[in-house]
C-alpha positions in Angstrom: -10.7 -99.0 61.0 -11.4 -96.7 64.1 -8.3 -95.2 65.4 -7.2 -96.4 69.1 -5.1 -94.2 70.6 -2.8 -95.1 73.8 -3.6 -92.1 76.4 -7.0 -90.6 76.5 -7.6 -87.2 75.8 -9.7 -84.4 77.6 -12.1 -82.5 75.3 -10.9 -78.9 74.7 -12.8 -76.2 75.6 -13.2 -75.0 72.3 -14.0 -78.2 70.8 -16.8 -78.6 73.5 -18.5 -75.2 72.6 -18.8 -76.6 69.0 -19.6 -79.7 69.7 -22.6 -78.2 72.0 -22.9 -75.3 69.4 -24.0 -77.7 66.2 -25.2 -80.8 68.2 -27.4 -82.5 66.3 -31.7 -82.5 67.6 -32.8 -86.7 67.7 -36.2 -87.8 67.6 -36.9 -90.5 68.8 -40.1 -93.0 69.1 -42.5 -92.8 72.1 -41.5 -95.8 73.5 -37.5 -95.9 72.7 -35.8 -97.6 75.8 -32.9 -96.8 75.4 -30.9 -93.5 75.1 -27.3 -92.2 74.4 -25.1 -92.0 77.7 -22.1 -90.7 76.3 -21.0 -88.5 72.7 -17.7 -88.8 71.7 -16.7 -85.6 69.8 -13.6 -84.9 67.3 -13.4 -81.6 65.1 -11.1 -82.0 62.1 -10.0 -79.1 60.7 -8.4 -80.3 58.0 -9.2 -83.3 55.5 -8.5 -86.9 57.3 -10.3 -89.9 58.1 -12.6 -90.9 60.5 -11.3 -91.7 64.3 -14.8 -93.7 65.3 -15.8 -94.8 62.3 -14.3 -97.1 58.8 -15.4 -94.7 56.0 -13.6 -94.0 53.0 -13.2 -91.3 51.6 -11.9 -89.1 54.0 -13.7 -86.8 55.4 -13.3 -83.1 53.4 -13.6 -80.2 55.4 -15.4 -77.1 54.2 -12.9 -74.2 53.0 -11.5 -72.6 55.8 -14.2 -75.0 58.1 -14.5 -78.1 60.2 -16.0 -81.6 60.4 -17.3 -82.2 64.2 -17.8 -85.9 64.6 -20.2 -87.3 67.0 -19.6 -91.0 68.0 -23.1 -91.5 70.2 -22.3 -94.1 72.5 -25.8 -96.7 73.7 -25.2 -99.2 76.0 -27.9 -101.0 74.2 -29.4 -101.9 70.9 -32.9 -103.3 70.8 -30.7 -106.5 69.1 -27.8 -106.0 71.2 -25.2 -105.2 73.5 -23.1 -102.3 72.7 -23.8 -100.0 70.1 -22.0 -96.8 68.1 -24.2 -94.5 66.0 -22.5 -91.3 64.1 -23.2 -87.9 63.1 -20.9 -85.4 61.2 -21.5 -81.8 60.7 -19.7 -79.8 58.0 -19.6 -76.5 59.3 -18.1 -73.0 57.0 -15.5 -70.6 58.0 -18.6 -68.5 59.8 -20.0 -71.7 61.8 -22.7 -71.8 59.0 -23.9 -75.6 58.3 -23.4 -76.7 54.9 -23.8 -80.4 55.3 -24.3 -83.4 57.3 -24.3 -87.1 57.0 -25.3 -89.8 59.8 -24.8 -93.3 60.5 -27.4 -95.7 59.3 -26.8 -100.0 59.8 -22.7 -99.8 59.4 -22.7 -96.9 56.2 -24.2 -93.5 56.3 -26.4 -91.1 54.7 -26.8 -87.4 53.8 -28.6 -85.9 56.7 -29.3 -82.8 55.5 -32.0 -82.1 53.1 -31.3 -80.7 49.9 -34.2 -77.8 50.9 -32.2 -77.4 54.0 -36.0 -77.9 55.5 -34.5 -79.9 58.9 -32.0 -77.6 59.7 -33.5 -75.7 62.5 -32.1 -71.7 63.0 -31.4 -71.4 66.7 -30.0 -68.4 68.4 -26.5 -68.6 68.1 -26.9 -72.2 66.6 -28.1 -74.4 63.8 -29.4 -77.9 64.1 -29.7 -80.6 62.1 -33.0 -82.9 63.1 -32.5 -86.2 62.6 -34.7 -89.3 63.0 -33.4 -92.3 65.1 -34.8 -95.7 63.9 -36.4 -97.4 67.0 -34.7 -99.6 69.2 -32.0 -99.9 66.3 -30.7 -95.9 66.5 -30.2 -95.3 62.9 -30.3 -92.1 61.8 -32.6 -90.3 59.2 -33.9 -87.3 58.2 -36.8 -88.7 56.8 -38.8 -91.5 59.5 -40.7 -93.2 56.3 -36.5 -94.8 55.2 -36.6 -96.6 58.7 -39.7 -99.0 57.2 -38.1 -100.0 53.8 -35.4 -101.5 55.7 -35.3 -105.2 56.1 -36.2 -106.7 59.6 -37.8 -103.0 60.8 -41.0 -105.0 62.4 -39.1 -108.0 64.0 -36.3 -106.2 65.3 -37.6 -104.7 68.3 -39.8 -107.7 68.5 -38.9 -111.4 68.4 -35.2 -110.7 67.3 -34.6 -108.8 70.6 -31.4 -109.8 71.8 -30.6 -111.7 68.7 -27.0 -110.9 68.4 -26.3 -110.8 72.0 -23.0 -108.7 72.4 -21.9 -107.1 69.6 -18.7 -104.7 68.8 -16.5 -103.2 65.9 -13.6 -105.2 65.2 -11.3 -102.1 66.4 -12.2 -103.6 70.2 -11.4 -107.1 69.7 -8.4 -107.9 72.4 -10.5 -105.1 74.7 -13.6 -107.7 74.9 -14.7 -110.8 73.7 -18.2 -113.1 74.2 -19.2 -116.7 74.0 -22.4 -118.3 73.9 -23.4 -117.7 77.3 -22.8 -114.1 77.8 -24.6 -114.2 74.6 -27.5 -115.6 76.0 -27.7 -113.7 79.2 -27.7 -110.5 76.5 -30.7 -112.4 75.0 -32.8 -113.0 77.7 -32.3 -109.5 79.3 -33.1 -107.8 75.8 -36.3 -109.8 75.5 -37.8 -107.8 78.5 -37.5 -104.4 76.2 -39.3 -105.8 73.4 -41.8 -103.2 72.3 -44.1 -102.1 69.7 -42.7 -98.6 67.9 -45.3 -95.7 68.0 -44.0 -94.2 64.7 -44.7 -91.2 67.1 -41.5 -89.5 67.9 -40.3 -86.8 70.7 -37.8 -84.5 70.2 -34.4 -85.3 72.5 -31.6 -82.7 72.7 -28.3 -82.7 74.0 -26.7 -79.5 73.3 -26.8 -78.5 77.3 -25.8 -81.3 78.8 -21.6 -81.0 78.8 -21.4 -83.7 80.7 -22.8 -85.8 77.7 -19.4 -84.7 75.7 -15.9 -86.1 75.5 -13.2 -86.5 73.9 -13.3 -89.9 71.5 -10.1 -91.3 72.7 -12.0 -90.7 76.1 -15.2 -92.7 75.2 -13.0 -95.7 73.7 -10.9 -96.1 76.8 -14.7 -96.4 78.7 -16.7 -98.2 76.3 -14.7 -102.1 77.7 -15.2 -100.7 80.8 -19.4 -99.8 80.5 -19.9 -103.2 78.5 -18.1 -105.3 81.2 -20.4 -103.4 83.9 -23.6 -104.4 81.7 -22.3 -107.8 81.4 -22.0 -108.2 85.3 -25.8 -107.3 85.8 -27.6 -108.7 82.6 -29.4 -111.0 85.3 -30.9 -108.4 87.4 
C-alpha cells in the first residue's frame, strides 16, 4: 500500500535535476484528451518499496545507483475520475540507464527493450520512450500490447465514464463517492468519447519543473484536485 506521509515535502534540488534529467518521452495518440498535470517524483537510493505504488518486491537499486519514481498524476481516465500511472528508471553510479519498468492496468512491465532500441541518447540525458494506451494511460514500449488487452475498443467508447470516480484504497478516509457523483462522472466522460488514431505524438516533460514534485506533495493535492473536478463535472 502507498505510503501517506503526515507533512508534505518539497522536491530537492537535486532530486529535481534527475527527475528532469531521465524523465521519461510519452507518446501519446492524436486525439488523447487528456494529459498529466502533475509528476510526483521519489529517488531511492537504496533498496525499499514503493511510496505511490503496491509492488512487491522492493524495488533494487543499481550498485552504487538509484530508482527515480514517477507517480504521473491525470485528473482523468477515459473510464474515470482520478487516475495514477508509474514509471521507474534504474539509473548506474554514472547516470547511465540500465532499466525501466512502467505501470500498465494496476501491475507493471519492463519498459526498456532488451535491444535498448527505445532508449533515446540525448545530450546530457537518456530517455526511455514509452507508449501511453489511449484514453486509459498505460504504458508500453511497444503500441501493438495496448490491442491484446481486453476492452481496448470499448473503453474510450461506450464504457466512457463507466467507473465514475475511482481511487487506490491508500485515499479512502481522503474521498469517498456514491452513485450520483458517479453518475455526474459518467455523463461528463461521455462527451470525451473518441475514436484512437493509433497515430501517436511525441509529449515530453523534461523542461517543464513546474510539472515535478515531491510525492508526499502530489498526495496531499490529489483530494484536493478531485474535489475541484467533482464541483464542476456539470459544466
Amino acid at each position: 500500500m502507498p505510503n501517506i506521509e503526515a507533512t508534505p515535502q518539497t522536491l530537492l534540488e537535486e532530486d529535481l535535476r534527475l527527475a528532469m534529467r531521465h524523465a521519461p518521452v510519452l507518446l501519446l495518440d492524436e486525439l488523447e484528451p487528456f494529459f498529466s498535470i502533475r509528476i510526483g517524483v521519489t529517488v531511492l537510493r537504496e533498496n525499499g518499496l514503493s511510496p505511490s505504488f503496491g509492488r512487491r518486491p522492493v524495488l533494487r537499486c543499481p550498485p552504487s545507483g538509484i530508482v527515480i519514481e514517477y507517480a504521473i498524476y491525470y485528473d482523468y481516465d477515459i473510464r474515470h475520475l482520478y487516475d495514477l500511472e508509474h514509471v521507474w528508471i534504474y539509473a548506474d553510479r554514472d547516470g547511465q540507464t540500465v532499466d525501466a519498468e512502467g505501470s500498465f492496468h494496476g501491475r507493471y512491465l519492463k519498459s526498456l527493450l532488451p535491444d535498448r532500441s527505445n532508449l533515446r541518447a540525448e545530450e546530457k540525458a537518456e530517455r526511455v520512450v514509452l507508449y501511453v494506451q489511449p484514453g486509459k494511460h498505460a504504458l508500453s514500449p511497444l503500441p501493438d500490447l495496448f490491442l491484446l488487452w481486453p476492452g481496448t475498443a470499448t473503453c474510450t467508447q461506450e464504457e466512457a465514464g463507466a467507473d465514475g470516480l475511482a481511487f487506490g484504497d491508500f485515499l479512502a478516509g481522503e474521498l469517498e463517492t456514491n452513485e450520483a457523483a458517479d453518475q455526474k462522472v459518467r455523463r461528463r466522460l461521455q462527451r470525451y468519447r473518441f475514436t484512437p488514431t493509433l497515430r501517436y505524438r511525441e509529449w515530453s516533460y523534461a523542461d517543464q519543473a513546474e510539472l515535478f514534485v515531491a510525492w508526499s506533495e502530489l498526495l496531499a493535492e490529489i483530494p484536493k484536485r478531485v474535489r475541484h473536478e467533482l464541483s464542476r463535472v456539470d459544466e
